[in-house]
C-alpha positions as CSV (number, residue, x, y, z in Angstrom):
1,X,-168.2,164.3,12.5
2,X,-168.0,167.8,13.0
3,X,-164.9,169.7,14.3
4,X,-164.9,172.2,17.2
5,X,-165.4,176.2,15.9
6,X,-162.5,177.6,14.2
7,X,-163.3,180.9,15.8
8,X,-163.5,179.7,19.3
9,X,-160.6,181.0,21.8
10,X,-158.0,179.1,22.8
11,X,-158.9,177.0,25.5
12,X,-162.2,177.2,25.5
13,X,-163.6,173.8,24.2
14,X,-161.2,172.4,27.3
15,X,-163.6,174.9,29.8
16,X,-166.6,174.3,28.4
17,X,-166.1,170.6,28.7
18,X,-164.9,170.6,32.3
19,X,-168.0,172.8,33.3
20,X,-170.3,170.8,31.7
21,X,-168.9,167.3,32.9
22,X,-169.2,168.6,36.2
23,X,-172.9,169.8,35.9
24,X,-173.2,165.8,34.7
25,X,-171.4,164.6,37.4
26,X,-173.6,166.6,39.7
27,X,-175.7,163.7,39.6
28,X,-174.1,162.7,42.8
29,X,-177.4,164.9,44.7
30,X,-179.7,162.9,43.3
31,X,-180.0,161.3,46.8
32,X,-180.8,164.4,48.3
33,X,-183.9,165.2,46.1
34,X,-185.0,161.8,46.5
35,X,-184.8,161.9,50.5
36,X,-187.2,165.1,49.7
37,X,-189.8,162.9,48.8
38,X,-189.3,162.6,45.0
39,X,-188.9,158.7,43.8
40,X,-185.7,157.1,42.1
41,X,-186.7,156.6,38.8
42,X,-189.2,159.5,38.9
43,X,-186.2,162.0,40.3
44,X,-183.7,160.3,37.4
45,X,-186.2,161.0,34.5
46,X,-186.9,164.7,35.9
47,X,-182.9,165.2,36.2
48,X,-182.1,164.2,33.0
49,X,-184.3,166.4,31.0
50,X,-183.4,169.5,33.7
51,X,-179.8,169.2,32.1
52,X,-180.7,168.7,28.5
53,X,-183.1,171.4,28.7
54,X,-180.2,173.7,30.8
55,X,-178.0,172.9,28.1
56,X,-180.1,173.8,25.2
57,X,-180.8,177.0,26.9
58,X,-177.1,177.8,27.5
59,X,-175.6,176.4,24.2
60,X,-175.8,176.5,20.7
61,X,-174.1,174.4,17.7
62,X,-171.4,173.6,17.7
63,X,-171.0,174.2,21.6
64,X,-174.4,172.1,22.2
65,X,-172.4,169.0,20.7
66,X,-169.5,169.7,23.1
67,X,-171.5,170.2,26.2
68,X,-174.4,167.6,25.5
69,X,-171.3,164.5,25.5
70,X,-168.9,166.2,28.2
71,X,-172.2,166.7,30.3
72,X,-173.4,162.5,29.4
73,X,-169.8,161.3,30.4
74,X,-170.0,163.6,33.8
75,X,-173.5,162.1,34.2
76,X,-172.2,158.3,33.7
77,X,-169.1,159.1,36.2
78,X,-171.6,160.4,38.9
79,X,-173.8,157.1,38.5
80,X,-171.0,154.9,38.8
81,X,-169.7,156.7,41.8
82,X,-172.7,156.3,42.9
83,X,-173.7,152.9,42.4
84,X,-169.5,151.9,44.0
85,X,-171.2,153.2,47.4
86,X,-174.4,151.4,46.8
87,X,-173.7,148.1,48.8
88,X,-175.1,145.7,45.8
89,X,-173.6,143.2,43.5
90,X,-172.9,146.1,40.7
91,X,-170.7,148.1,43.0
92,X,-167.6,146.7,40.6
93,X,-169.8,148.1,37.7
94,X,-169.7,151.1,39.4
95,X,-166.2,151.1,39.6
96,X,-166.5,150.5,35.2
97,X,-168.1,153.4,34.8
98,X,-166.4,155.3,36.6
99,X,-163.0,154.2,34.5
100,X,-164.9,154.2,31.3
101,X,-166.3,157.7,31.3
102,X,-163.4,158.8,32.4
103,X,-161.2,157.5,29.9
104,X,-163.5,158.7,27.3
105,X,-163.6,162.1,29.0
106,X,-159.8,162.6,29.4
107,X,-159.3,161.9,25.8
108,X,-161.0,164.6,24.6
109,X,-159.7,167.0,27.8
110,X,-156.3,166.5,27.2
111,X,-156.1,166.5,23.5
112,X,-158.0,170.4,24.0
113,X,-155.5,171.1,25.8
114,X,-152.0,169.7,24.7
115,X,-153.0,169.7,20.4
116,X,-156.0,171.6,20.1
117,X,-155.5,171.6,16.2
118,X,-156.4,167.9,15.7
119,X,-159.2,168.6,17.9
120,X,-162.8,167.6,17.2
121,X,-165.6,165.8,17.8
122,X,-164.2,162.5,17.3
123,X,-161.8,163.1,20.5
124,X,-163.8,161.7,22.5
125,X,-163.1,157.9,20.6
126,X,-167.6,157.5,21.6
127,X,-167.8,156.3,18.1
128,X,-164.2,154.8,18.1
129,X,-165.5,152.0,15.8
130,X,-168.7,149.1,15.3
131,X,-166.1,146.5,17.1
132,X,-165.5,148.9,19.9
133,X,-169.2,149.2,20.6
134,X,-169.9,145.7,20.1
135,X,-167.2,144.7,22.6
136,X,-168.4,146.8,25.3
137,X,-171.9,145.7,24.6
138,X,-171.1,142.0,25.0
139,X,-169.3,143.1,28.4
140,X,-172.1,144.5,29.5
141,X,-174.3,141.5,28.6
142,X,-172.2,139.1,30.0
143,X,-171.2,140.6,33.3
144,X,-175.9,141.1,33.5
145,X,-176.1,137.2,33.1
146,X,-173.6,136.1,35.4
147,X,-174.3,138.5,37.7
148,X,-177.9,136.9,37.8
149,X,-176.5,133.5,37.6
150,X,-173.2,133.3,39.0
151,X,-173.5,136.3,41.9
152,X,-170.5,135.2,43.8
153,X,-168.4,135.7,40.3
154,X,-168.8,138.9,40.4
155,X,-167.9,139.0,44.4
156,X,-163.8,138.5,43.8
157,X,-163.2,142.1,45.3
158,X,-159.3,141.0,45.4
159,X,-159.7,140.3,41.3
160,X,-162.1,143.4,40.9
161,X,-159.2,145.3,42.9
162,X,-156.7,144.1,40.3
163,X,-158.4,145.4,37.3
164,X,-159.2,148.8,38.6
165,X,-154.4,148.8,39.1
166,X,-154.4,147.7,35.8
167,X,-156.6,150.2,34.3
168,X,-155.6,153.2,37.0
169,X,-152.0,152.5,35.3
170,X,-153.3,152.2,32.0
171,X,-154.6,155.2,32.0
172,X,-151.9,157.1,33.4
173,X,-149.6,155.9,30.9
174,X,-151.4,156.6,28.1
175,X,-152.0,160.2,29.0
176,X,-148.1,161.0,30.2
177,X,-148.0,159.6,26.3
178,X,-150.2,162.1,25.1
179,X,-148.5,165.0,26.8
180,X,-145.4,164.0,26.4
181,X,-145.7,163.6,22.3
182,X,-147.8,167.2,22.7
183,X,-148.9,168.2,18.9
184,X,-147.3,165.0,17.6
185,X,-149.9,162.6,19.2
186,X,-153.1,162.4,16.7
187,X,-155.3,160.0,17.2
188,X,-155.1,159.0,13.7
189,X,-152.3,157.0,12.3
190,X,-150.7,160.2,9.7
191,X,-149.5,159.2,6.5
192,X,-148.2,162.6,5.5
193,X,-145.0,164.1,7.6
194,X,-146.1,167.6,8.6
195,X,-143.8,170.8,9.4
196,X,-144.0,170.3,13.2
197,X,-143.9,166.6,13.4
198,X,-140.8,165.3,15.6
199,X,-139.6,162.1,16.3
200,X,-140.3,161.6,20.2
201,X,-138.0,159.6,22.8
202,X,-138.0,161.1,25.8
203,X,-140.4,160.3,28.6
204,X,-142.3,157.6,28.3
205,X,-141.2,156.9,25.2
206,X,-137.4,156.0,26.4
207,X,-139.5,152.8,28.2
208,X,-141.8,152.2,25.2
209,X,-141.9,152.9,21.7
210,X,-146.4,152.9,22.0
211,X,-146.7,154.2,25.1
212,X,-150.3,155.3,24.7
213,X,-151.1,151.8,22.9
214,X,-149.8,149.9,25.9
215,X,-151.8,152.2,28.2
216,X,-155.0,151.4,26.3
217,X,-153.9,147.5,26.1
218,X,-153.6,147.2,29.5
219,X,-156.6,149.7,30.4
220,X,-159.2,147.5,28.3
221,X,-157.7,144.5,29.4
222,X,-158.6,146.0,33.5
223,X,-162.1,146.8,33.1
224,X,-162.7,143.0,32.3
225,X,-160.5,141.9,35.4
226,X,-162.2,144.5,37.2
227,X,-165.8,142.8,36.3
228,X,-165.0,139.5,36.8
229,X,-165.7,138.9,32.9
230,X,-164.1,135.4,32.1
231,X,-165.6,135.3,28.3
232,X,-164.6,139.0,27.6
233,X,-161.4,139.0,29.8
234,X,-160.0,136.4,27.3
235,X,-162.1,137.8,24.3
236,X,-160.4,141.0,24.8
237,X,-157.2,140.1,25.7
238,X,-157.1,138.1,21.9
239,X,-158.8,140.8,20.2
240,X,-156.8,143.9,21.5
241,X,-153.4,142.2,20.9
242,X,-154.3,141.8,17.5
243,X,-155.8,145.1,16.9
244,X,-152.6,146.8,18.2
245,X,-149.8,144.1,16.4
246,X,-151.9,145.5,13.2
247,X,-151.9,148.9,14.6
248,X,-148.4,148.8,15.2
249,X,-147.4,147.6,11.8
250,X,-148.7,150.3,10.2
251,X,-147.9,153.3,12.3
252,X,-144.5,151.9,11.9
253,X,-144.2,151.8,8.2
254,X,-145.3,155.8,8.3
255,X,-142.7,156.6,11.1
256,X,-139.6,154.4,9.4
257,X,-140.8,156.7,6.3
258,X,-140.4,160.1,8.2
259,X,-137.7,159.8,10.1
260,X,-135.7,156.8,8.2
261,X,-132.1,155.9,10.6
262,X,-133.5,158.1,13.1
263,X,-136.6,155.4,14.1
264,X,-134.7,152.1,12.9
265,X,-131.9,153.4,15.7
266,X,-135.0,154.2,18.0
267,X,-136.2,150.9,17.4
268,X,-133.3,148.9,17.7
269,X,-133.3,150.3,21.5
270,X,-136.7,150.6,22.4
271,X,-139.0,147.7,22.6
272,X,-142.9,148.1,21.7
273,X,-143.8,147.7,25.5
274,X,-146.6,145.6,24.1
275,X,-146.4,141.6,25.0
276,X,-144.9,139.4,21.6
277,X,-145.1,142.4,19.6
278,X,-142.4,144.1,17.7
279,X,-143.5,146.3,15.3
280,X,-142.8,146.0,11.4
281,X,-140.1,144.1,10.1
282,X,-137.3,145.6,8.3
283,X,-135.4,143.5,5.7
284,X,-132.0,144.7,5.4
């Protein structure tokens, strides 16, 4: 995937993505134009290509690439706002895509802004991985089914409520993570010990020693609480903790590497923050 422009000033991939997010999230008037007499559907279509065509106007590679996924996740967060107002069984859908575009968004936001050097295309985890899509498809199948099946499932507002704490903390963790580490966070496990790279325990990190993984366990974890998702909520749960025990492991290995006593002593004092997992084993 392509990086950002090398010649682009600072702090400007950060403002061009906040802008266009916006104009996606702008969305939110598409009641207004349909109170003026044009239909739903017909009003969505003509809005959609409005923005594409705005954007095309206004933007060329690399910027385009920016602007066209900062302005789909604004667009995604306007239509879940909308559809949490929308008195129907998929206002706690609404509430998903709200966290999910979000989530997605902030990634790339915050790493523009706190380590703009590992910045790229990529920050914005939308092709994260094949499982990643696949489990969010399967979410979105099941919560469809059972919301056509089982309506009152997906009724538990107290349950739905619960999920949107877990994933509002989630996220907030994770990002005091990411600001805390600054240009040490990557979103790639690093092999190689660069000039700047610092061993990192204040913060967040003097309560865990994978503060942003515990953020995105929990996080993932809440948006199938907050559906009502019995088959993903447990498929998750399984597949997440394993994904980070693995994750862990291997970050671990690299940071015993950099920083040798420094980490084991870090280690010895810190747990993961993640539930039954505690990191690579160290045979002494």
């Amino acid at each position: 995937m392509a990086g950002c422009a090398a010649r682009a000033p600072p702090g400007s991939e950060a403002r061009l993505s906040f802008a266009t997010f916006l104009l996606g999230a702008s969305v939110l008037a598409l009641p207004l134009l349909t109170r003026a007499g044009l239909q739903g559907r017909t009003g969505l279509a003509l809005y959609v290509a409005g923005l594409n065509a705005l954007l095309l106007l206004l933007y060329r590679p690399p910027r385009y690439q920016i602007a066209i996924r900062a302005c789909f996740l604004g667009f995604v967060f306007g239509c879940g706002v909308l559809l949490s107002f929308s008195q129907s069984s998929w206002t706690h859908f609404g509430w998903y895509m709200c966290s999910l575009s979000l989530f997605h968004y902030s990634e790339y936001l915050v790493t523009a802004v706190n380590n703009p050097k590992s910045l790229s295309l990529d920050s914005f985890l939308l092709n994260h991985s094949l499982e990643y899509t696949v489990a969010a498809l399967s979410s979105w199948i099941e919560f469809t089914l059972e919301n056509i099946f089982w309506p009152e499932l997906k009724q538990i507002t107290w349950l739905s409520a619960t999920g949107l704490l877990m994933v509002v903390f989630g996220e907030c963790l994770r990002k005091a993570a990411m600001f805390t580490a600054g240009s040490n966070f990557n979103h790639v496990v690093q092999n190689e010990k660069s000039e700047t790279h610092t061993l990192v325990t204040s913060g967040v990190y003097a309560w865990f020693r994978h503060p942003s993984y515990v953020g995105w366990f929990y996080w993932s974890i809440g948006t199938q609480v907050m559906l009502c998702n019995p088959v993903c909520g447990v498929g998750y749960a399984l597949t997440v903790w394993r994904f980070f025990r693995d994750r862990t492991e291997e970050e671990e290995v690299s940071l015993i590497h950099f920083f040798g006593e420094e980490y084991l002593e870090y280690k010895k004092r810190v747990p993961t923050g993640l539930p039954f997992i505690k990191g690579v084993k160290v045979e002494l």
